[in-house]
C-alpha positions, 0 to 999 in steps of 0.5 A: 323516592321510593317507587314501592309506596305508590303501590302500597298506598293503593291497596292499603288505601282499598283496605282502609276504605273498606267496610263490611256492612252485612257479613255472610252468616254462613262461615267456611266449611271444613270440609268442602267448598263454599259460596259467598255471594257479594254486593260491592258499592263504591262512589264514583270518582269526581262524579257525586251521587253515582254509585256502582254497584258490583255483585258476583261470586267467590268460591271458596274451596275448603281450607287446606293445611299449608306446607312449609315449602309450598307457603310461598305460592301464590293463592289468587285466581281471578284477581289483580295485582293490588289485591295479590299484594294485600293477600300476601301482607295477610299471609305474613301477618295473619295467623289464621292464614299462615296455618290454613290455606283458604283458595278462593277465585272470582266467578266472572261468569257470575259478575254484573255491575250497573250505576245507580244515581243516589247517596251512597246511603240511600243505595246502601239501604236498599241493597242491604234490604234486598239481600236480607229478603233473600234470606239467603246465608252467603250473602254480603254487603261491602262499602268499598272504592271504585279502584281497586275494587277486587282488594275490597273482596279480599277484605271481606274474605279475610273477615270471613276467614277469622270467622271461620279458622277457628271451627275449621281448625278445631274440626282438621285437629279433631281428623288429627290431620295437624300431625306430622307423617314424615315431616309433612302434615297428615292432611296433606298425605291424606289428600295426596293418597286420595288424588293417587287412587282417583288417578288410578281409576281415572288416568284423566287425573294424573295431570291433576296429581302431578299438579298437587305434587308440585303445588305441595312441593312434594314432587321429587318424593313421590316421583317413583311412584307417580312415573311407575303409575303413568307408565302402567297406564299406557300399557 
């Protein structure tokens, strides 16, 4: 028997449970972070007309070019293993997301969930209602399942994502942060010079320089220049 299927049927069974019923009508900056503001509901298990209602918030920080060394690295915070594996089919799968990395994590601190006794379709109407009210852009409504819930959320990101890649894409082109700087994309030179100079002002931020090295696998080929800038800074 093969003890890799009861997983795979878990999240894909998420995935395939899943549907968006109200989408944000905001897409992803380009350029900087964005909010998505999220109403999950789901059935109860074995219990009728008990419906739990999730609402919380994703961040999304702005959309950064991948490189190819650094593909492989895990993109999740805040979630669970079910939804690191459904995330990891997309990034196999998903052109959008094998060209653009998307980080995203959960606001726990901004998480609430409470049951509400009623069909799931008189629950759906109203939460629907309330969120169109509220005139507010980020906003999103998910039908999805008890268990687990978070792949639900991934779902909803990666509609969002084929939303949004296109523009976002288009915009990073325009920067011509696609080209290649010596076999690394321009963009990423870019951002690693920016973080350089920021820990040159504020050596409080080497530690997160040293850490986007790492992250973009490019450690090695800046370490002359980073270790002379940490030994400069406690002269």
């Amino acid at each position: 028997m093969d003890m890799k299927k009861p997983d795979q049927f878990d999240f894909w069974y998420a995935v395939n449970h899943t549907e968006v019923v109200l989408m944000p009508s905001c897409q992803l900056e380009t350029f900087g972070s964005t909010i998505l503001h999220y109403h999950l509901l789901s059935e109860l298990m074995d219990q009728i007309d008990q419906v739990r209602v999730r609402e919380g918030r994703m961040l999304a920080t702005k959309p950064e070019i991948i490189t190819p060394a650094a593909y492989s690295q895990v993109l999740l915070e805040g979630f669970g293993e079910q939804a690191g594996r459904y995330a990891e089919w997309l990034r196999e799968h998903e052109t959008e997301i094998r060209i653009l990395q998307y980080g995203y994590r959960l606001k726990q601190e901004s998480f609430s969930e409470h049951v509400i006794s009623d069909k799931m379709k008189a629950v759906v109407d109203r939460v629907k209602k309330s969120v169109k009210e509220r005139a507010d852009p980020s906003g999103a409504v998910v039908i999805g399942v008890d268990e687990p819930w978070d792949v639900c959320l991934i779902k909803l990101f990666r509609e969002v994502i084929v939303r949004s890649a296109h523009r976002n894409i288009m915009e990073l082109a325009s920067r011509k942060m696609f080209e290649d700087a010596g076999g690394v994309p321009r963009g990423v030179r870019d951002e690693i010079e920016e973080t350089f100079q920021a820990a040159v002002q504020d050596p409080a931020r080497i530690p997160a320089l040293a850490k986007k090295l790492e992250h973009y696998q490019l450690f090695a080929e800046y370490q002359d220049r980073f270790f002379s800038l940490v030994k400069t800074k406690k002269t």
